[in-house]
C-alpha positions in Angstrom: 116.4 44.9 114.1 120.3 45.8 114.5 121.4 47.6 117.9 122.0 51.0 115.6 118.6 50.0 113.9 117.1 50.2 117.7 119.1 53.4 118.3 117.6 54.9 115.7 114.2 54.5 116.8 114.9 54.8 120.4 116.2 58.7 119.3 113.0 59.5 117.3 111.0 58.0 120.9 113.2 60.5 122.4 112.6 63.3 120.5 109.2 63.2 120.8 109.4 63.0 124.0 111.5 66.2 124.6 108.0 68.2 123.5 107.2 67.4 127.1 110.0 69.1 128.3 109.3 72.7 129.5 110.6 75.6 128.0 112.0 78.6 129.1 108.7 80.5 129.3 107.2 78.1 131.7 109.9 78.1 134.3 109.5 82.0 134.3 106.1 82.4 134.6 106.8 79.4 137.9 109.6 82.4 138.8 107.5 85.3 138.7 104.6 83.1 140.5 103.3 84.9 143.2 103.2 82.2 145.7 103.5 78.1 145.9 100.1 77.9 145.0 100.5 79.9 141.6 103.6 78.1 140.5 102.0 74.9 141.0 98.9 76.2 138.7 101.4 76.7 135.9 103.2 73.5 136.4 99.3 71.9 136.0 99.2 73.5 132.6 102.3 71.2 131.3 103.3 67.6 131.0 103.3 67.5 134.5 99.6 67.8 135.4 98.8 64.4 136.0 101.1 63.5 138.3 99.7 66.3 140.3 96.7 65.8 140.0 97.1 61.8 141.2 99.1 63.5 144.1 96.7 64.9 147.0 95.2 67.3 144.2 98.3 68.7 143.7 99.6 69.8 146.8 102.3 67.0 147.7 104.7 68.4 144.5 107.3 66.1 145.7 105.4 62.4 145.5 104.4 64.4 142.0 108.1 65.0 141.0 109.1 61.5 142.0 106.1 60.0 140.0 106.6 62.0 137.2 110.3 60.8 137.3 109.4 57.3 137.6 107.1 57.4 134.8 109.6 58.4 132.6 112.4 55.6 133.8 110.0 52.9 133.0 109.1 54.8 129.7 112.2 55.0 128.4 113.4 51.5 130.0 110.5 50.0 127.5 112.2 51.1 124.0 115.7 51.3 125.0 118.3 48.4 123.5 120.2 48.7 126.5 118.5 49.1 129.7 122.3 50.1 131.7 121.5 53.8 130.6 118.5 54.0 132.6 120.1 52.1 135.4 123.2 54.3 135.4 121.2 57.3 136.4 118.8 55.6 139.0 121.6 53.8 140.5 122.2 57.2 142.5 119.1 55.9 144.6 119.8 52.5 145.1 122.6 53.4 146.8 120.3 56.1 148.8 118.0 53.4 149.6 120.8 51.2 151.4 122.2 54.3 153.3 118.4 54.6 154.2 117.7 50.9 155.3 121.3 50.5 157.0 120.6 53.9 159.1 117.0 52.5 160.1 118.4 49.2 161.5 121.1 51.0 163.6 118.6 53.0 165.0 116.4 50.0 165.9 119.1 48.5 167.3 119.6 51.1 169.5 115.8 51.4 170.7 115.3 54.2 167.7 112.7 53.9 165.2 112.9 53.5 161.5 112.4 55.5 158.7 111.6 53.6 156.0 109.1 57.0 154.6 112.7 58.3 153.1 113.1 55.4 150.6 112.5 56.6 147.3 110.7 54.2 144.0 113.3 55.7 142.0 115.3 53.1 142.1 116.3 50.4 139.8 116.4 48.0 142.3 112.7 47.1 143.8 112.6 48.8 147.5 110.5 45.7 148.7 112.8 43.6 147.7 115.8 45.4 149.7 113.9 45.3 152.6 113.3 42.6 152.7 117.3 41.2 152.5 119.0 43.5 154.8 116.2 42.9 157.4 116.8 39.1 157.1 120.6 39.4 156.1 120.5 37.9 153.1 123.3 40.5 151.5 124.6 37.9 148.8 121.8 38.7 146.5 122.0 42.5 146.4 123.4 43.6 143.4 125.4 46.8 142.5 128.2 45.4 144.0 126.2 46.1 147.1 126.9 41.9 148.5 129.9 43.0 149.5 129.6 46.7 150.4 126.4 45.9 152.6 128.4 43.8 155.0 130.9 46.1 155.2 129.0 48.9 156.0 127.4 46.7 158.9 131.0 45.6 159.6 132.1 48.9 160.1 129.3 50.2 162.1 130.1 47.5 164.8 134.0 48.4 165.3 133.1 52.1 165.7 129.7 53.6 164.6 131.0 55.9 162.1 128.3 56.9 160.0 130.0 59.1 157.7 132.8 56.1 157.4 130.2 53.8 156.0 128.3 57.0 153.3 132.1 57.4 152.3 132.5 53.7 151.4 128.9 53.3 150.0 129.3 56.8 147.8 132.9 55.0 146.2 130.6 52.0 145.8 128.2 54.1 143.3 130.5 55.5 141.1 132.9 52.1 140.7 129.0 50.7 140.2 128.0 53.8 138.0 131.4 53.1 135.7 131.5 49.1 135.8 127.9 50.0 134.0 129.2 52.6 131.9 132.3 49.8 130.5 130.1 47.3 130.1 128.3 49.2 127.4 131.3 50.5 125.9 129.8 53.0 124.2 132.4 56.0 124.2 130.6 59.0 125.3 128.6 56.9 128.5 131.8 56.0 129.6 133.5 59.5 129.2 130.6 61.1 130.9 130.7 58.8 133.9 134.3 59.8 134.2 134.4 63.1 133.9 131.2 63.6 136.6 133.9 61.4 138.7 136.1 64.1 138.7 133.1 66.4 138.9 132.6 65.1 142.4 136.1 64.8 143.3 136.1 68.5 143.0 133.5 69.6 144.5 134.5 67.2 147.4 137.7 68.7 147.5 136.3 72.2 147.7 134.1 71.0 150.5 137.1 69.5 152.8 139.2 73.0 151.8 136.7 74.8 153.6 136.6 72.9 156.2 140.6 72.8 157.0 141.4 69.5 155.3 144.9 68.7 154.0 145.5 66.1 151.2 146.3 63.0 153.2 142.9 63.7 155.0 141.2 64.4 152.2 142.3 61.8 149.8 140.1 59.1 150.9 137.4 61.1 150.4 137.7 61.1 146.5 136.5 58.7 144.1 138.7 56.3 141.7 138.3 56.2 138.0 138.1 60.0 137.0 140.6 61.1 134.4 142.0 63.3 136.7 144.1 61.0 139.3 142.8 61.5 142.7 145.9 61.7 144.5 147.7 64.6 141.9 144.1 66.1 142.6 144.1 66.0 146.4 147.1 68.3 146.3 145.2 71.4 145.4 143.8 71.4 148.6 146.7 73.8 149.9 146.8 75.9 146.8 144.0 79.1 146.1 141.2 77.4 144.5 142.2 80.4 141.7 144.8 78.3 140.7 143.2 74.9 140.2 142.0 75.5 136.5 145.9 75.6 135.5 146.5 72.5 137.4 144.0 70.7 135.6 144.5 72.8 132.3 144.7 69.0 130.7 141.0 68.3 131.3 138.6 69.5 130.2 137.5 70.7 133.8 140.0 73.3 133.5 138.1 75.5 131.5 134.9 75.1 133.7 136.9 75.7 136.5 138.2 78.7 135.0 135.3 80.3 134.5 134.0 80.6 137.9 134.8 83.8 139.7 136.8 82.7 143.1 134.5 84.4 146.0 135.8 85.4 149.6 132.8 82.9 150.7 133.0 79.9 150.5 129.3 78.7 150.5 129.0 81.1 146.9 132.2 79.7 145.5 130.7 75.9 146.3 127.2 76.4 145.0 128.9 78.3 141.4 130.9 75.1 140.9 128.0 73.2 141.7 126.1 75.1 138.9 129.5 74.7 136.2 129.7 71.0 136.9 126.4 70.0 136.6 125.7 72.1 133.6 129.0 71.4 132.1 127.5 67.4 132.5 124.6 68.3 130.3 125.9 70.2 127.8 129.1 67.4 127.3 126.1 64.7 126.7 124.8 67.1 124.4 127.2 67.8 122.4 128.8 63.5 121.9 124.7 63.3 120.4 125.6 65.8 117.6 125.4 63.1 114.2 124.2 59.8 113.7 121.6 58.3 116.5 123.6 57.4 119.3 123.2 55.5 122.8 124.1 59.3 124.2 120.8 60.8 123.3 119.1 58.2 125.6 121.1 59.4 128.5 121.5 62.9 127.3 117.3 63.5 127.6 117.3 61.7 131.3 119.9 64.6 132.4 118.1 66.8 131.0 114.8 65.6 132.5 116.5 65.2 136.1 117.9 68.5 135.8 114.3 70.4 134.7 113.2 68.4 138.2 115.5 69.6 140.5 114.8 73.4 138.9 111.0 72.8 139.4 111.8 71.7 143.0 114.1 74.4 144.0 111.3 77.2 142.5 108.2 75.4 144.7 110.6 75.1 148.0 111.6 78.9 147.6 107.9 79.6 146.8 106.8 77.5 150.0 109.4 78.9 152.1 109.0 82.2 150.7 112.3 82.9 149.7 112.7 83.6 146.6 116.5 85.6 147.1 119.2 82.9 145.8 116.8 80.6 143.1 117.2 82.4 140.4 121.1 82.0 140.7 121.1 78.3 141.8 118.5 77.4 138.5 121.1 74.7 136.3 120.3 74.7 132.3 118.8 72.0 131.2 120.0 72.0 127.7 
């Protein structure tokens, strides 16, 4: 079978698959749920319901999400020609993992205790396995680019326990990771979506830092390399109204999201609507480079989708839980 021969079928796979997805109706009736214990009742009537039910009967919805997750990884990881479009995604918790593991030995170091409960199975590198070397050392073998990060990180911890020093340096270490991945496939819309969430970080970052007082020579190192927008030209909009960053980056095609968010005199609002444009712009950008003939882009195109359906079922069970149910209808992302 030819690698567009294996596209094709990997695109029928995943358009059976999106049947599982749930659709508008679903998440409303979750919405208009009374309480947690409702909401979970109409996620057991969905593709969901055996990963509740293997979950405590139900109750422990995050183990359920993660499983659920998992499953759908490994499913998709079983058909697909090139594995690298699974890993892209789950590589986001690899890198989670480490900042976990490194954490836990400081602490134990210093007489604390660990918390290896926060690793996550999601991902692509086995967690037993990463115990396992950065408890004994044995960084050479990580891979990610994490051999050389790893020691680093530990490096950097001794000269001045700077935690934030060593997530900065780990977080550039994902997205050069997530974009090596990306090139290596060279497949045109993987690579231009791993860019252009680049710059989707970048900006959010930089919108982060504003609030907080930074100006561009403090803020630079904070953003990430291989966006389309360069990094440097972006860090000067720190100074200017964020009103006016659309025009600067009128050439991408971020300007447009950016455009179309409604500058707020608070800052928390104005961060979580460009959270909501950029991860929704993500989607609908896969979507839209799967339009024609079966493509690698569909694979990756149903994964965002399927993490983005997660994170809207989590945030409608922890506003149900905390009862609190004021701002989730406003941070809920399309899922395409």
């Amino acid at each position: 079978m030819s690698r567009q021969e294996a596209y094709g079928y990997s695109s029928a796979r995943i358009r059976a698959m999106e049947l599982r997805l749930l659709d508008a109706a679903a998440i409303q009736r979750m919405l208009d749920a009374e309480d947690i214990q409702a909401a979970l009742k109409v996620l057991e009537e969905t593709s969901y319901s055996a990963s509740l039910a293997a979950q405590s009967g139900g109750t422990n919805y995050e183990k359920a999400l993660e499983a659920d997750l998992l499953a759908t990884y490994e499913e998709i990881s079983s058909f697909v020609p090139d594995k690298e479009l699974v890993t892209i995604l789950r590589l986001q918790y690899d890198f989670h993992n480490v900042k976990v593991m490194l954490k836990s030995a400081f602490n134990k170091k210093e007489g604390g205790k660990e918390r290896l409960d926060l690793l996550t199975s999601l991902a692509a590198y086995p967690v037993d396995e990463l115990i396992s070397k950065i408890e004994t050392e044995e960084y050479a073998l990580l891979p990610f680019g994490l051999s050389v990060l790893v020691p680093k990180a530990v490096a950097l911890w001794e000269q001045n326990h700077d935690i934030l020093e060593i997530e900065r340096l780990l977080d550039k270490g994902l997205f050069a990771a997530m974009l090596q991945l990306a090139e290596g496939l060279g497949i045109r819309g993987v690579i231009s979506w791993v860019r252009t969430k680049i710059d989707g970080e970048n900006i959010r970052s930089l919108l982060r830092l504003k609030r907080f007082g930074y100006d561009a020579a403090r803020a630079l190192p904070f953003l990430y390399d291989g966006g389309y927008i360069d990094a440097q030209q972006l860090s000067a909009l720190i100074a200017e109204p964020f009103e006016s960053w659309s025009r600067a980056v009128i050439f991408s095609d971020l300007g447009a999201v950016l455009g179309s968010i409604e500058a707020s005199n608070s800052f928390a609002d104005l961060i979580l609507d460009l959270e909501k444009a950029l991860d929704e712009f993500n989607t609908e950008q896969l979507k839209k480079s799967c339009q024609g003939a079966p493509a690698a882009e569909n694979v990756l195109a149903y994964l965002v989708r399927k993490e983005t359906e997660i994170k809207n079922i989590r945030m409608i069970l922890v506003s149900k839980d905390g009862n609190d149910n004021t701002q989730v209808r406003r941070l809920l992302r399309y899922a395409g």
